[in-house]
BALO-333348 format. One record per residue (C-alpha): x, y, z. Coordinates in steps of 0.05 Angstrom, whole numbers, plus 5000, padded with zeros to 4 digits. Last residue first. Example, Ala and Ser with C-alpha at 12.3 -4.5 7.8 and 13.67 -1.06 7.14 Angstrom:
<sites>
527349795143;524649105156;
</sites>
This chain:
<sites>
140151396298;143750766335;146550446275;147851126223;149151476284;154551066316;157551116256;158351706237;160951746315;166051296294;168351686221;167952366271;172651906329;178051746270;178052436247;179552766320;185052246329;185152086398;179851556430;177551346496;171451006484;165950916535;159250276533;163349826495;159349186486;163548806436;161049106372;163149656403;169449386415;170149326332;168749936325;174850226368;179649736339;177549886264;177750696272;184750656309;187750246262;184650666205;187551286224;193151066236;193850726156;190751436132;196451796160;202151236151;201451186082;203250576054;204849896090;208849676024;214050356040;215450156112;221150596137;219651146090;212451036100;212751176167;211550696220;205350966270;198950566261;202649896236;208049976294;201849846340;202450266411;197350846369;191050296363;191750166442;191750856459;186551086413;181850546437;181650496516;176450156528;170850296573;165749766597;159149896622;157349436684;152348736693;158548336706;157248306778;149648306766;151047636734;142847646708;143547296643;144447986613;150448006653;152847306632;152547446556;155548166569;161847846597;163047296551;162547846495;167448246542;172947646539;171847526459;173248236441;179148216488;181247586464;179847726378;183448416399;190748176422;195048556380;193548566303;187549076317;188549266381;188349026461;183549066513;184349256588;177149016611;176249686640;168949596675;165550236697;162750106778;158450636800;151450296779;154849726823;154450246890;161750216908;161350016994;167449677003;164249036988;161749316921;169049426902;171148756923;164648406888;166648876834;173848676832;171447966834;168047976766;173448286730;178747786764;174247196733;172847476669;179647586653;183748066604;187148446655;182948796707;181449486714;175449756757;174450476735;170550846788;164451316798;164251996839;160052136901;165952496932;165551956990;164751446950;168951596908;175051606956;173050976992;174050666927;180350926908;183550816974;181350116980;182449886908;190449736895;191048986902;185148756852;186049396815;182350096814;183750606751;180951026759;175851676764;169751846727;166252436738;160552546782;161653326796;159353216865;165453336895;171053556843;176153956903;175253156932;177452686872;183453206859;184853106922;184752306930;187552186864;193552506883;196352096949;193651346919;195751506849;203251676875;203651026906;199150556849;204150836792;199850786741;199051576723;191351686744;185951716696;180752296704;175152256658;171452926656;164353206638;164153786600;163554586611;172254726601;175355276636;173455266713;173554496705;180954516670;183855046726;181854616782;184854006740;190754386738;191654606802;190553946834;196453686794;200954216811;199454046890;199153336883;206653386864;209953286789;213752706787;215452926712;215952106679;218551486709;215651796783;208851916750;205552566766;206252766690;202352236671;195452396699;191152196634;184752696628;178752346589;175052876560;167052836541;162753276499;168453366452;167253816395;173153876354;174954596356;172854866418;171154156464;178053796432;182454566436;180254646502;183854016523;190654246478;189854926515;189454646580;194254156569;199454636543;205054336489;199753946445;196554606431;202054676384;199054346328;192653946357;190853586288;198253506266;199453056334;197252416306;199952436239;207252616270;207552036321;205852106388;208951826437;212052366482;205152666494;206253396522;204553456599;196853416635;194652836580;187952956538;184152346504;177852516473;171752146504;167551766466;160151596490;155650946468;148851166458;144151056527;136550756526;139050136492;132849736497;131349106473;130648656415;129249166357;135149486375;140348976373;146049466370;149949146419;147548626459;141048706485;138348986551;141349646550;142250156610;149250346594;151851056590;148951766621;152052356611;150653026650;157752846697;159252166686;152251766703;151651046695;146350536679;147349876700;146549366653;140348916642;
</sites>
């Protein structure tokens, strides 16, 4: 069976099938998707995916409310970049003050990604992890050489972590075992398998978490965590979600083709055994929630 974990008032995981396999097992928990919200304006977005969030896009706080008011989101996933060094290098202080500011104004659970760069992760996380104590939110991303200060940070903030690892069963399974060392409840431990798209790498990601769930539900307890993947940003990298038709007239439109990228490669990983989706286009995660419901009603 797979851990069951809590982000905030949601609860994911729990099944004892493979995905969708309802009249096999349970799957107490629905997958979850979580809209994707940076703290700065996205610098990679094309036109068809920023249309829906106008000139929220330019606030985070208003581009975040804008998901949960307009769109719905029961669940945001907040990506740090501006704290980077290659990007803003804003301080812990300006990054504290926004995520303060986000819990006083949004009522939904929260996702909080750091930036990437392990340095500046390891001094901000850390805060922002401790003025949210006892929220239960989400926080990541841990790596095989960049866990300690992570972990011992949930823990004592009574928060769960992302464990990323890069397309291998082996290094997934041993960042738990490190993670659980250190004291990381396994219930607390989300898997990140770091997946790739449609056209870019998703047969071995799809084929990597399959191997995964197989050997959790054999009793792996190592293995035996949800998985999030990171959807909408994979789908959006591909040059097929975001060339525009004038550049690529055969492809055709580049509004319904992005769209489409983003809804194939985030249904196909639940077909996988994605437990959390972080997606972006607010059309794209309706069409996957339709169906979500039409499987798991």
């Amino acid at each position: 069976m797979i851990f069951e974990t809590i982000i905030g008032s949601i609860k994911v995981g729990g099944e004892s099938v493979l995905p969708f396999l309802i009249q096999e097992g349970k799957v107490p928990n629905k997958p979850v998707i979580a809209f994707e919200v940076w703290d700065m304006p996205p610098y990679d977005f094309p036109q068809s995916l920023s249309e829906p969030f106008g000139n929220a896009l330019n606030n985070p706080l208003d581009w975040a409310l804008k998901c949960v008011n307009d769109y719905g989101a029961k669940l945001l996933c907040i990506k740090l970049q501006s704290i980077n060094p290659d990007t803003l290098d804003k301080n812990s202080k300006e990054a504290v003050k926004f995520i303060n500011n986000l819990i006083k104004a949004v009522d939904v659970p929260l996702i909080i990604q750091g930036s990437g760069n392990k340095e500046k992760d390891n001094l901000v996380l850390p805060e922002i992890a401790s003025i949210a104590k006892g929220k239960k939110y989400l926080i990541g991303s841990a790596t095989q050489d960049n866990y300690k200060i992570l972990a011992k940070t949930c823990i004592d903030n009574n928060h769960s972590i992302i464990a990323e690892s890069p397309i291998d069963i082996n290094i997934a399974k041993q960042l738990n075992i490190l993670l659980s060392d250190a004291g990381v409840e396994p219930s607390r431990i989300v898997i990140n398998p770091t997946v790739g798209s449609l056209g870019y790498g998703l047969e071995y990601a799809y084929s990597i978490m399959e191997r995964a769930r197989l050997a959790a539900l054999a009793g792996d307890t190592m293995l035996a965590q949800s998985f999030i993947c990171f959807a909408g940003q994979e789908a959006w990298r591909a040059k097929e979600a975001k060339a525009k038709m004038s550049e690529m007239p055969a492809w055709g439109d580049e509004k319904k083709r992005g769209l489409l990228w983003e809804i194939i490669t985030a249904i196909s990983f639940l077909q996988s055994g994605a437990d959390i989706l972080v997606m972006r286009h607010p059309k794209a995660i309706k069409a996957v929630e339709n169906y979500l419901n039409d499987l798991l009603p």
